[in-house]
C-alpha positions as CSV (number, residue, x, y, z in Angstrom):
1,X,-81.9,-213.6,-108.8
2,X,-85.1,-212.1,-109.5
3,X,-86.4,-214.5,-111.6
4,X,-85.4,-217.2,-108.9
5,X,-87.0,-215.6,-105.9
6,X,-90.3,-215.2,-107.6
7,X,-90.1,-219.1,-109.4
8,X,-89.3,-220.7,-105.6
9,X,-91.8,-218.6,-103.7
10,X,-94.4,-219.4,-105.9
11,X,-93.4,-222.8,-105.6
12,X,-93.9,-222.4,-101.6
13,X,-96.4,-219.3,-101.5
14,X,-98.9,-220.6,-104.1
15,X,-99.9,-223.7,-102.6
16,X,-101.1,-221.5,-99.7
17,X,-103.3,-219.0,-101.0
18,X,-105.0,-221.4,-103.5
19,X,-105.7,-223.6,-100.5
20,X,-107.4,-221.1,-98.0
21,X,-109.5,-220.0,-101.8
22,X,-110.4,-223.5,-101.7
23,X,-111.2,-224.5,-98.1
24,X,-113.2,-221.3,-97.7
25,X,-115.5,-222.4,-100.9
26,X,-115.4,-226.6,-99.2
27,X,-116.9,-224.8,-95.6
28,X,-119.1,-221.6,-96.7
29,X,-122.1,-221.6,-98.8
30,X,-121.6,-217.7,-99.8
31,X,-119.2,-214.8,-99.1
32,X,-120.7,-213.5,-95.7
33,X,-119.9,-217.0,-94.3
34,X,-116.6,-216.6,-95.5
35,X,-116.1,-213.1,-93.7
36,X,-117.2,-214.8,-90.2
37,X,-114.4,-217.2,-90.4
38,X,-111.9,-215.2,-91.8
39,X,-111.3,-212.6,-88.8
40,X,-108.3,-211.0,-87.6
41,X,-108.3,-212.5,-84.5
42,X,-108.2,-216.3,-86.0
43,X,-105.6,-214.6,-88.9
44,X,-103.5,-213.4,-86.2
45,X,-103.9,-216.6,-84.1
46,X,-103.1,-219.2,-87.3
47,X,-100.1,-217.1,-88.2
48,X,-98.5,-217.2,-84.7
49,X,-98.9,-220.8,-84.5
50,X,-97.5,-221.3,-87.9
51,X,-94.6,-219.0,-86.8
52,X,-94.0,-221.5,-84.3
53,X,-94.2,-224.6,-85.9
54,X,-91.9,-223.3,-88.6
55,X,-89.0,-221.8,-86.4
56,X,-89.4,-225.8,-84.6
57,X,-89.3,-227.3,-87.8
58,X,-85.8,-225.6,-88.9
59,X,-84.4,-225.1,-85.9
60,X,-84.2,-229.2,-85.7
61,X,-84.2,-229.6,-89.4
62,X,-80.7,-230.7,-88.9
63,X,-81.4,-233.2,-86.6
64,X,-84.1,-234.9,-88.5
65,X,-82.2,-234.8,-91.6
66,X,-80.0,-237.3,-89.7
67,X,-82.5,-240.2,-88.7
68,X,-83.7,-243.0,-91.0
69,X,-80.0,-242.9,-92.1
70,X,-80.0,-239.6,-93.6
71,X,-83.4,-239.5,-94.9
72,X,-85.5,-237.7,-92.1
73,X,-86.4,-235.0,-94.2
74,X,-87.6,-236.7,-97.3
75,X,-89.9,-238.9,-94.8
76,X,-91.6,-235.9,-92.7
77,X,-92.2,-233.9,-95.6
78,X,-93.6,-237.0,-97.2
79,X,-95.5,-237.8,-94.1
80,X,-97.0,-234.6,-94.1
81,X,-98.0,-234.2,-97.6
82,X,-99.6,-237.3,-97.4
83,X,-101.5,-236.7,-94.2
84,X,-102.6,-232.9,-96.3
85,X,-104.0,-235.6,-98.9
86,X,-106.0,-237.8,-96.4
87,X,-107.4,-234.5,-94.4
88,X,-108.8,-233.2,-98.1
89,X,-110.3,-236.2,-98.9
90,X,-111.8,-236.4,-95.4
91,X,-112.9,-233.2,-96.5
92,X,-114.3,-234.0,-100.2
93,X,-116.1,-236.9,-98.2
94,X,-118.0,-235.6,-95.5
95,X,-119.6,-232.8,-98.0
96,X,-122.7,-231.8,-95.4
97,X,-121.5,-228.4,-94.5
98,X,-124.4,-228.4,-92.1
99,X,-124.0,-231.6,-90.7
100,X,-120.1,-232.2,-90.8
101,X,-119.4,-228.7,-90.2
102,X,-117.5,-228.9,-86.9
103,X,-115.6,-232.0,-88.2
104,X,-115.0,-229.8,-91.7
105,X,-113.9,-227.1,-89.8
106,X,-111.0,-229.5,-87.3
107,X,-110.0,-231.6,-90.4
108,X,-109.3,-227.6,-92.4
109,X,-107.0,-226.5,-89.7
110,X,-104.6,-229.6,-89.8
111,X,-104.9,-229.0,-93.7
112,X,-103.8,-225.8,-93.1
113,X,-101.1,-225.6,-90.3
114,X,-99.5,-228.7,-92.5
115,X,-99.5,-226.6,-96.0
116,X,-98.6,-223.5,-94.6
117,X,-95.9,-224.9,-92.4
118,X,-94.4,-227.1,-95.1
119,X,-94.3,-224.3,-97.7
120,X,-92.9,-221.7,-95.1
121,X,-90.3,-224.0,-94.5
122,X,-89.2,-224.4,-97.2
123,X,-88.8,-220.7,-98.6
124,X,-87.0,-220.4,-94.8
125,X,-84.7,-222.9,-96.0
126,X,-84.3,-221.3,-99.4
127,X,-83.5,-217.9,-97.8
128,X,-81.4,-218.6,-94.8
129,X,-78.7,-221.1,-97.4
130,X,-79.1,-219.7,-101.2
131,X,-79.5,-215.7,-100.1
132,X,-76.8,-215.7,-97.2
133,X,-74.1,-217.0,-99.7
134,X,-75.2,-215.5,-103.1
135,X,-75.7,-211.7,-101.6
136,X,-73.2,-210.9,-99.7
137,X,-74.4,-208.1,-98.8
138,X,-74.8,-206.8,-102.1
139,X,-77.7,-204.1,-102.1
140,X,-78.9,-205.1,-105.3
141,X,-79.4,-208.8,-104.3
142,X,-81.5,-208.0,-101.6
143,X,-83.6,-205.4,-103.7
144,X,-84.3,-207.8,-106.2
145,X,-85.1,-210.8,-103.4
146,X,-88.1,-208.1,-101.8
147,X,-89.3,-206.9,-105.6
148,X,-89.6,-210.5,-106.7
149,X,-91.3,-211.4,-103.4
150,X,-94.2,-208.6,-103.8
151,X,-94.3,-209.3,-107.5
152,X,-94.8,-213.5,-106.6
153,X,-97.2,-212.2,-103.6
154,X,-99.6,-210.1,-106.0
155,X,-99.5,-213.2,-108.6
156,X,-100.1,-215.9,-105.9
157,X,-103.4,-213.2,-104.8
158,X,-104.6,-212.9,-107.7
159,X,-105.0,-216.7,-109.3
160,X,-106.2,-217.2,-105.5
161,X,-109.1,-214.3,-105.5
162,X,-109.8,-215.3,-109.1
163,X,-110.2,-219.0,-108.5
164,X,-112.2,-217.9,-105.3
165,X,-115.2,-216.6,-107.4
166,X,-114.1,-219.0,-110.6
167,X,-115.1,-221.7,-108.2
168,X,-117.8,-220.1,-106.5
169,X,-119.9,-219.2,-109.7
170,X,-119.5,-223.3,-110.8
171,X,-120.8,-224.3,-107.7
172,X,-123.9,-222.1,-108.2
173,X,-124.4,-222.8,-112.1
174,X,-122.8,-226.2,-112.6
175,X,-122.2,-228.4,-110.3
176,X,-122.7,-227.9,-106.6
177,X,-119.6,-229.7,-105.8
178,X,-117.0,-228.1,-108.3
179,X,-114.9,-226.7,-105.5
180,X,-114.7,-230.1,-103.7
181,X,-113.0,-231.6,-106.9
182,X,-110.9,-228.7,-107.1
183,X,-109.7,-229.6,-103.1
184,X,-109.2,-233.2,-104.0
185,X,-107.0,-232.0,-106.8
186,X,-105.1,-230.2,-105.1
187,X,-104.8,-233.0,-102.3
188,X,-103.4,-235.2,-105.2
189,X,-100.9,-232.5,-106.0
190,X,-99.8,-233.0,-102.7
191,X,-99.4,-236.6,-102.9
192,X,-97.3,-236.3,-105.9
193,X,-95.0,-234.7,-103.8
194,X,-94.6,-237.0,-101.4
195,X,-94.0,-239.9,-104.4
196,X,-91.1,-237.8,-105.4
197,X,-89.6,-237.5,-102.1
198,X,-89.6,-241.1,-101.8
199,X,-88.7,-242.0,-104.8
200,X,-85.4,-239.7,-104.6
201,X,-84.7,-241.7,-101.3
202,X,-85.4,-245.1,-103.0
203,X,-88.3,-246.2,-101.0
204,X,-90.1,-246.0,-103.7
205,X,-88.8,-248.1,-107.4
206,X,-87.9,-245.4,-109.7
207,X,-89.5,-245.9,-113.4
208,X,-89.4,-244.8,-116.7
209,X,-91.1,-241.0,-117.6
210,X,-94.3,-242.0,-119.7
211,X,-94.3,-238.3,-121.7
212,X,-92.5,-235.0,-121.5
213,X,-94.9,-231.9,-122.1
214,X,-92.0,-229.4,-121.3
215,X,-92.4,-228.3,-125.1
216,X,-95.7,-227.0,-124.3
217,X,-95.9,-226.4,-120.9
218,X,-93.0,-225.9,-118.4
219,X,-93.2,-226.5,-114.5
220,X,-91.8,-223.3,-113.8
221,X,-93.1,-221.0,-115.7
222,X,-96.7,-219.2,-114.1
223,X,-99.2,-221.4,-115.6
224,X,-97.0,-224.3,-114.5
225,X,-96.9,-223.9,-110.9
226,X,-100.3,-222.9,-111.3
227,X,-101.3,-226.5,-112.8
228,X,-98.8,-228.2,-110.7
229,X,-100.9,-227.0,-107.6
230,X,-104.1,-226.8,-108.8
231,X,-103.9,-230.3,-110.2
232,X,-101.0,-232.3,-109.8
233,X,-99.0,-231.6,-113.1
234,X,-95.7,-232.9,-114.1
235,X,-93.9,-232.4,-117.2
236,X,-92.3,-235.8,-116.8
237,X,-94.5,-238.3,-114.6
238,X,-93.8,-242.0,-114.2
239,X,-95.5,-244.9,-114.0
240,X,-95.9,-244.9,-109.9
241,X,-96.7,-241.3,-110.0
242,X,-99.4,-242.4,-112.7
243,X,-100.6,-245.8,-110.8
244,X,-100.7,-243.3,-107.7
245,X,-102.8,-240.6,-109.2
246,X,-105.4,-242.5,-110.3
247,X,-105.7,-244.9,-107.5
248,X,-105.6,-241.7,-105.0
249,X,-108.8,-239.7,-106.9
250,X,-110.9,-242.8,-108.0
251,X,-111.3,-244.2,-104.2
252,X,-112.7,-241.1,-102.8
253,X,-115.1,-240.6,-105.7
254,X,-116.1,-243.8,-105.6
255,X,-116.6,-243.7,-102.0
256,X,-118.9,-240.2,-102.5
257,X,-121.1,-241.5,-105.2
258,X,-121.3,-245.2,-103.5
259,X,-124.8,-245.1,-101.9
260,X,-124.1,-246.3,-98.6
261,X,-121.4,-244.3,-97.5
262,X,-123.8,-241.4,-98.8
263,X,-126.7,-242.5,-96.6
264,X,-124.3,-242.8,-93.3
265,X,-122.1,-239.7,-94.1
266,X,-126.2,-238.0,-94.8
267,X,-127.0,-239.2,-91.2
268,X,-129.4,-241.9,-92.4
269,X,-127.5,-244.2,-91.2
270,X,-125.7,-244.5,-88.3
């Protein structure tokens, strides 16, 4: 049960800290920029409204799972990861943090509300169906749900404090724009999620698996999640997934080092 606990909330928490690490490096240029946005006020604020949108979210859960002939959930979790990829690559785009900065700023809280509303969900699910028929009231169940939830908390802070200044010190002595890859990454991680939904609900052809790295690297083991986040990885991807990926990064690099969408998104053209 322990082991469990911490390999699904990583799986849910994760993807949360590692994005606010990486939106905070995509709209700051140094660290006392980051502590004016993060306040506890706007903390407080962002958590009730998450609150919210989760307890909506589950409380129809059932009633969603119902439309498109039983495939509601599969196509507004799908729906949202995708709109999380297109919000991030908004984001990688309009790289001005002066000029875009309001815009930046909008675009980061759908990002967000969406990832941290998704994710919450999820574990919500996870605890309210698995716990409440595997405990039954058991005392050591429920101790080992809350020490594997601190133990996944602290690992989920650390990678995101350590990728925090990782990223920060490669956009100082490398490239200026390391963190923005980073985002778009993990945007594309998100998109792979959303091929899989669809995929299980056939909207989507199912194909062959092109490798499987298990051997060297498993999904849900630390450095797994971590990559599978962070990146995108799968131990088995297909085709589509494949096709997807690489379609999904090249357009929005291309678009950033194509010289007339620099000029306009610069503000020399208009």
């Amino acid at each position: 049960m322990l082991i469990n606990t911490i390999i699904i909330f990583l799986q849910s928490a994760l993807p949360m800290f590692i994005v606010i690490a990486l939106l905070l490096l995509c709209l700051t240029e140094n660290l006392e920029s980051s502590k004016r946005i993060v306040t506890i006020k706007k903390i407080v604020a962002l958590n009730i409204l998450v609150i919210i949108l989760v307890l909506l979210l589950n409380y129809f859960m059932e009633e969603i799972s119902q439309l498109f002939d039983g495939k509601g959930t599969e196509f507004v979790f799908s729906a949202g990861f995708i709109l999380i990829y297109l919000c991030c690559a908004l984001v990688f785009l309009l790289g001005n943090k002066h000029l875009y900065s309001r815009a930046q700023k909008s675009l980061s809280l759908v990002i967000l509300l969406l990832v941290l509303t998704l994710n919450s969900s999820n574990f919500m699910l996870y605890l309210t169906s698995y716990w409440t028929q595997s405990l039954t009231g058991e005392y050591s169940g429920v101790e080992s749900l809350f020490v594997g939830i601190i133990l996944a908390v602290g690992i989920c802070i650390s990678a995101a404090i350590l990728l925090f200044f990782f990223l920060r010190y490669c956009d100082a002595s490398l490239h200026k724009k390391t963190s923005n890859y980073f985002l778009l990454f993990f945007a594309l991680a998100q998109l792979m999620q959303s091929i899989v939904l669809l995929q299980q609900v056939d909207v989507l052809p199912l194909s062959y698996s092109l490798w499987n790295s298990s051997n060297f690297i498993t999904e849900s083991s630390e450095i797994g999640q971590l990559l599978r986040v962070l990146i995108g990885y799968e131990t088995t991807p297909s085709l589509m997934q494949l096709i997807v990926y690489i379609c999904a990064f090249i357009i929005p690099v291309y678009l950033s080092t194509n010289r007339s969408f620099v000029r306009f998104t610069s503000g020399e053209a208009l």
